[in-house]
N, C-alpha and C positions, 0 to 999 in steps of 0.2 A: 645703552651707550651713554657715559657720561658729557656733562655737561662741557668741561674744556673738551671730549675731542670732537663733539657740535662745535663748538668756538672756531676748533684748529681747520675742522671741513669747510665751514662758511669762511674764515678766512683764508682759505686755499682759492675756493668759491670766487672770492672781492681779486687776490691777484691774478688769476686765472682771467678774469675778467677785464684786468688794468692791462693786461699782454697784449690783449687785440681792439683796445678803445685807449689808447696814447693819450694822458693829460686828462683822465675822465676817473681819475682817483676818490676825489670828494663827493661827487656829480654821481660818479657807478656805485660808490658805496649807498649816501642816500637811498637811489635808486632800489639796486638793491635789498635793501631792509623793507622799503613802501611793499616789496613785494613777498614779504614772507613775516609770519607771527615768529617771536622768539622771546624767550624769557630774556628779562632785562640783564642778566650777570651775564646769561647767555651774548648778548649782543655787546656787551661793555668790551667781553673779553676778545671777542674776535676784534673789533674796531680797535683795540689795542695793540694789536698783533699784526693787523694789517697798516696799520698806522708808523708803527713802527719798525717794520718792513721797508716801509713806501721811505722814510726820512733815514733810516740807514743803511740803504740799497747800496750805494759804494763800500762802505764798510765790510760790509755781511759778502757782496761778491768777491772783494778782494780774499776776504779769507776764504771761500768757496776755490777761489781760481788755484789761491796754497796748497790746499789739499788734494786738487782733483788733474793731477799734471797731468793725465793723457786724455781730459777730456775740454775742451772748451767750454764755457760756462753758455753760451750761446749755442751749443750744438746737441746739449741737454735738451733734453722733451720737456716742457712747458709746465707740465705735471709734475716732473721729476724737483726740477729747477725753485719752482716754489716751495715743493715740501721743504726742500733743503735751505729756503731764502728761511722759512717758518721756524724751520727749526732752531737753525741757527742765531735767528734771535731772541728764542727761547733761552737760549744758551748762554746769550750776553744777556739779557734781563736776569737771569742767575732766581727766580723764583721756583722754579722746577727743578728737579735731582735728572740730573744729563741721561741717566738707562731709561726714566720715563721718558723724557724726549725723544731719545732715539728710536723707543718701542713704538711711544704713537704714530712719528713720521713712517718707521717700519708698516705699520699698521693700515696707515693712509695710503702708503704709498701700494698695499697691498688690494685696495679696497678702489684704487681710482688709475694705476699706472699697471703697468706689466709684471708679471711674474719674475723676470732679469730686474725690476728697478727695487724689490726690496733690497736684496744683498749690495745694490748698488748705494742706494742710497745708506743702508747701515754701514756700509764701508768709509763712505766721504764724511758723515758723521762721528763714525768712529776716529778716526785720525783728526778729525777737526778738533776733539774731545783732548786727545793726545797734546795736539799741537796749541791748544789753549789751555791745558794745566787742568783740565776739569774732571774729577770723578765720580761717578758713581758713589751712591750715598752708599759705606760700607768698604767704601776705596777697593784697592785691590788694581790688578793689571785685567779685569773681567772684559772679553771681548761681548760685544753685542749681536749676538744671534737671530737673526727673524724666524720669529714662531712659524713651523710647518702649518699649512692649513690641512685637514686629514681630509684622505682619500674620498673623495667624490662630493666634497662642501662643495659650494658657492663661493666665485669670487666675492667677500665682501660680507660673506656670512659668519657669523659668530659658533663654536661648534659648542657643543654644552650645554648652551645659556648660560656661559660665564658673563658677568655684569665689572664691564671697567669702570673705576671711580674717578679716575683721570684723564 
């Protein structure tokens, strides 16, 4: 498993966290790090992600609430809702190419939410991509697909030993 999507898990981790301790943002992050070893870029980058989550939470929902008409942003599962806060501001930081992002949130959301949240979450990201002008490094109208996991893996399990670099 590469190093950002360690980043993207530990920052899912810190907002998962900030859901059910209200105003314990700075206080639960600390916290949290004192409690786990991590490579330094490793920790840069989450604390960046979550940071910048936490400071454009109106922002990133609004354009959540655009995308997702028949779902309330509050009625999203907790898990679902952050991959999509994560992701999404991956998206306005514009330093990752939009199919990685939606793979890994795909990915995560494979590995920590339900079987129904991948296709969900690639969908709300999908259109987000649309409706913010962003594509895919290679362009093209390429819908994003969540990778099947094969017959009788593990939630969460990698099949192959394929090794992600992102």
């Amino acid at each position: 498993m590469g190093l950002r999507r360690k980043a993207r898990e530990a920052a899912l981790q810190l907002l998962y966290q900030v859901e059910f301790e209200d105003g314990q943002g700075e206080d639960g992050r600390r916290g949290y790090w004192s409690q786990r070893r991590a490579e330094e870029a490793l920790r840069e980058y989450a604390d960046l992600l979550f940071r910048s989550v936490l400071e454009r939470r109106e922002e990133i929902d609004a354009l959540l609430r655009s995308v997702s008409r028949n779902w309330r942003l509050e009625r999203m599962p907790v898990v679902d809702r952050n991959i999509l806060r994560l992701a999404t501001v991956e998206l306005l930081l514009k330093e990752t190419d939009p199919a990685v992002v939606i793979d890994e949130a795909v990915e995560i959301a494979r590995a920590y939410s339900s079987a129904e949240s991948t296709a969900f979450v690639n969908g709300i990201l999908d259109a987000l991509c649309r409706q913010l002008g962003t594509a895919p490094a290679g362009g093209g109208e390429r819908t994003h697909e969540p990778k099947k996991r094969p017959a009788g893996a593990r939630k969460g399990s990698r099949a192959g030993g394929r090794k992600k670099t992102d």
